[in-house]
N, C-alpha and C positions, 0 to 999 in steps of 0.2 A: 462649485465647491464640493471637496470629499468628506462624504458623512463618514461615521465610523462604521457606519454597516456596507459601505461601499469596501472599506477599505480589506486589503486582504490579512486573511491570521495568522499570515508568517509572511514577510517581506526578511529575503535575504539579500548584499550583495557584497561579492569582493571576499567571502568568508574566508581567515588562514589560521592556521595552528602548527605549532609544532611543538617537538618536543625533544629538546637539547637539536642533533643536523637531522633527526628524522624529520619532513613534512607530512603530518598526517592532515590538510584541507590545502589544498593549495589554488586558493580563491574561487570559491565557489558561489553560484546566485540561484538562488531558488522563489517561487512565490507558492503561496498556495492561499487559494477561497476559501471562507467562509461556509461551515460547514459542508465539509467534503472530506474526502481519505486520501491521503498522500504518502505513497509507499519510495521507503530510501531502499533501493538495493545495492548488495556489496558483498565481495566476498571480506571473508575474516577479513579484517585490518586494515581494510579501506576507509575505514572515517565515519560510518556511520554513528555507533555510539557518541561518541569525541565527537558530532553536531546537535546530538541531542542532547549531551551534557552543555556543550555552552549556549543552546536554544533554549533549557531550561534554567538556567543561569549559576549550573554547578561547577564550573570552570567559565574562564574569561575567553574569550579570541585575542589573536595575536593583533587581527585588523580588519576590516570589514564592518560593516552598519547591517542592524537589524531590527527588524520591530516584530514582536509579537502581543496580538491581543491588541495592536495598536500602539505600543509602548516602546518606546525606546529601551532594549535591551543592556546598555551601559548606564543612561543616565534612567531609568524607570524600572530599576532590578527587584523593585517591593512590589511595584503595581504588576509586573511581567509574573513573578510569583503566585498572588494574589488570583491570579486569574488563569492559570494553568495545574495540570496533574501529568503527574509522572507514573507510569509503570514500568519498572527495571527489568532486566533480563532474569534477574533472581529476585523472589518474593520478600517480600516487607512484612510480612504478618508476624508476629509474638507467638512461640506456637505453645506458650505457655497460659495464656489467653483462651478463651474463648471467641468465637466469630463475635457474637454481638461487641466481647469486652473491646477486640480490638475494634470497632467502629467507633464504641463510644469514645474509646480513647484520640481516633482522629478528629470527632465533634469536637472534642477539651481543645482541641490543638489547633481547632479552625476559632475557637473560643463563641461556638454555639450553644446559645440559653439551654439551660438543661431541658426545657420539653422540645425546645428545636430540634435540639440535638438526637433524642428521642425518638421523636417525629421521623427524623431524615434515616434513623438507622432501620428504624419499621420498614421503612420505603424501599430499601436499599435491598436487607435481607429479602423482600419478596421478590424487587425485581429480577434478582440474582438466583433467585429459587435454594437460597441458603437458612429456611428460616426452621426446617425441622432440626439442624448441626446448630444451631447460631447458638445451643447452651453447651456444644461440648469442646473440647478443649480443640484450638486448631492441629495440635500434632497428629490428630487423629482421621484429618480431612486428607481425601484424596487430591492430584495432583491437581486435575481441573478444579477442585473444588476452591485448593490454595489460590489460583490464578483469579478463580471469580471473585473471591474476597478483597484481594491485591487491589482488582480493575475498582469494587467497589468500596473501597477504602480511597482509594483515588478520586471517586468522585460525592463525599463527601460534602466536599465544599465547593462543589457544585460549576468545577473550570469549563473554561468556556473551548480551551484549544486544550487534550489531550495527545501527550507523549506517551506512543505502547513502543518498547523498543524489547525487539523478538519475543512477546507477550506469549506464544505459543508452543514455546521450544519444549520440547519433552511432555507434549501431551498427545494423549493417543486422538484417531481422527473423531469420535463424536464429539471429545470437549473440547477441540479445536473448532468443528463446526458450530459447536453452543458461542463461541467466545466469538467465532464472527458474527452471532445472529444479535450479539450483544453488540457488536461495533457498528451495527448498521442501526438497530434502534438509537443508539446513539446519537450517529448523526442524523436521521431522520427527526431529532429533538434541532438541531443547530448547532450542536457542537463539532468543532471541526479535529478534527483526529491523524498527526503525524506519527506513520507505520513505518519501523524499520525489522523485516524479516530475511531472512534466509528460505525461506518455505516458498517458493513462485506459484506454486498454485494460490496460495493465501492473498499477494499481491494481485493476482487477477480477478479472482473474486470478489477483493473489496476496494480496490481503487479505484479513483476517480483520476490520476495522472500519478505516473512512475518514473522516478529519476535512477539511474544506476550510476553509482559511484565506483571509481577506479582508481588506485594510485591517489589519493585527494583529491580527484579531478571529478566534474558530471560530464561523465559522456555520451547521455542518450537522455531525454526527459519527451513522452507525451503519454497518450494513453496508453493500453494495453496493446489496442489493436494497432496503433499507429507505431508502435515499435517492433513489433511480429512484423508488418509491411516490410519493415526495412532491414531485413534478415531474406537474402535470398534462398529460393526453394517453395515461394507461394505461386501454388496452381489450382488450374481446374480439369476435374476430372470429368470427361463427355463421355456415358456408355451410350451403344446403339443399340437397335434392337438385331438390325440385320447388317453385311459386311457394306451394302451398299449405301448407307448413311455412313458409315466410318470412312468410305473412302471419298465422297462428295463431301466430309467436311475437311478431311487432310487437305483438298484440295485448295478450298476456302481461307482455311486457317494459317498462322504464318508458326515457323520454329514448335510445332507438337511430335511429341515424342507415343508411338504407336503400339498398343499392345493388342496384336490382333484376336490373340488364343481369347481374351476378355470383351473384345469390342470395344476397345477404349482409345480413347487421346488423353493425354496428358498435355494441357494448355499451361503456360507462364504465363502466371498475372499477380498484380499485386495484391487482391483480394479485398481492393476497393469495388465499392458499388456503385461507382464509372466505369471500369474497366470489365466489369459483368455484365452491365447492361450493353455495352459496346460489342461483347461476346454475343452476347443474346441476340445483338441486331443483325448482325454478320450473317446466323445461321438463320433469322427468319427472312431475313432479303433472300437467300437461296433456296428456303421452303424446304429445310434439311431438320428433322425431326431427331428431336434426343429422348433415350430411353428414361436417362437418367443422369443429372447432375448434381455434384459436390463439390463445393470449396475446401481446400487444403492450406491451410497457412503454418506456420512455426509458430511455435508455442515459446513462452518468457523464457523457459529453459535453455531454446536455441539463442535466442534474444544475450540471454545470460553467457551463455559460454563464448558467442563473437565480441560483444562488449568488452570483456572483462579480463585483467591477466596480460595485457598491453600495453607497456608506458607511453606505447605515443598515440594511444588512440585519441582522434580528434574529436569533440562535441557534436553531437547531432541533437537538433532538437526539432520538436512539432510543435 
């Protein structure tokens, strides 16, 4: 039997939308666990927004089933609400408020007892490290500071699957990296968190499986590493110390490309830890010593620009 903790906190399948003959989702199936990070990638206009609008039930889908939190996302749109937070592209805050005003005012709105409410906003300001600002008016908060407010106004009432879609954009790199150090406490609590960025460093750093969207289509979903595999151009680099290990492994080795001014080989591999150790065994059966070795793989970026920007690319998945 599936408990509810078994179950996952976004079950998609079949997802479609459009909008008049544009298709902006053109049946998409996604799953994601129980606290973990799941990062949408897409260039502009590919659909990422337009999934978390109708995953948070601010637009409908054309067709497709979905549950989140457990919930049926058509017939369960109170209890899907109830138990999720949204962070937009662009900030929610009053910036005629104060940080604390606008918390309380989300306690009224979650209709938490006044000392609950209290209680949770104490909590909030400290974990967010906003509690010396939290009496002056938000117009006065800096960028990251808007964003921490945003994420913790969002979690308020306390959701169990968090929506960040481009949570990041226009903040310089420390309060970018404050804002991931927050998304990993996060889930390090249980709550599971759907990531839509533009930023691929940020996707690597905090995901636990990446899907890229294209055209409405997903055409690539696993982890970090397991999508960089599948971008060719991943090697290994073998330096010697002298020309006579460089040329007793050319010999050994199959398709290495030879830089001799360096003492190098450049080895094709897929940058799995099969396919290393296989490397490894090769040169210790011939007793051929390396000075020094690296792995070289492609980075999301490479990953990003083969994926993406082709109507017929087919589905890959891990």
């Amino acid at each position: 039997m599936t408990t509810r903790q078994s179950q996952p906190a976004i079950a998609v399948t079949g997802l479609r939308k459009s909008f008049g003959d544009h298709v902006v989702l053109d049946g998409i199936d996604l799953t994601v666990p129980q606290g973990t990070v799941f990062s949408l990638l897409g260039a502009n206009g590919a659909g990422k927004t337009t999934t978390v609008n109708i995953l948070s039930t601010l637009i409908s889908a054309d067709a497709g089933d979905a549950r989140v939190a457990g919930h049926d996302l058509t017939r369960e749109s109170d209890a899907v609400r109830a138990a999720i937070g949204v962070t937009g592209q662009f900030s929610a805050v009053d910036n005629l408020l104060t940080g604390r005003e606008n918390l309380l005012l989300m306690a009224d709105l979650h209709h938490l007892a006044r000392s609950d409410g209290r209680r949770r906003v104490a909590q909030l300001l400290e974990q967010f490290d906003l509690v010396d600002a939290a009496s002056k008016p938000v117009s006065t908060y800096s960028g990251g500071m808007r964003r921490r407010l945003d994420l913790a106004m969002t979690l308020v009432g306390s959701p169990r699957v968090i929506f960040l879609d481009e949570p990041t954009t226009g903040l310089d790199p420390r309060s970018r990296r404050a804002m991931w150090q927050i998304v990993r406490d996060l889930v390090a609590t249980g709550v599971t968190i759907f990531l839509t960025t533009q930023y691929l460093e940020e996707a690597d750093e905090l995901s636990d499986r990446i899907a890229v969207l294209d055209h409405g289509r997903l055409v690539a979903e696993g982890t970090a590493d397991e999508l960089k595999r599948r971008i060719p151009g991943s090697h290994v680099r073998l330096q010697f110390a002298d020309p006579r290990g460089l040329e007793a492994a050319e010999r050994v080795l199959d398709q290495v490309a030879r830089d001799p001014d360096a003492l190098a080989l450049r080895v094709p591999s897929d940058g799995s830890l099969r396919s290393l150790k296989t490397l490894i065994d090769r040169l210790d059966d011939e007793a051929i010593e390396v000075d020094e070795l690296s792995v070289h793989t492609p980075d999301l970026d490479d990953v990003f620009l083969a994926l993406t920007g082709n109507p017929h690319n087919e589905k890959v998945t891990s």
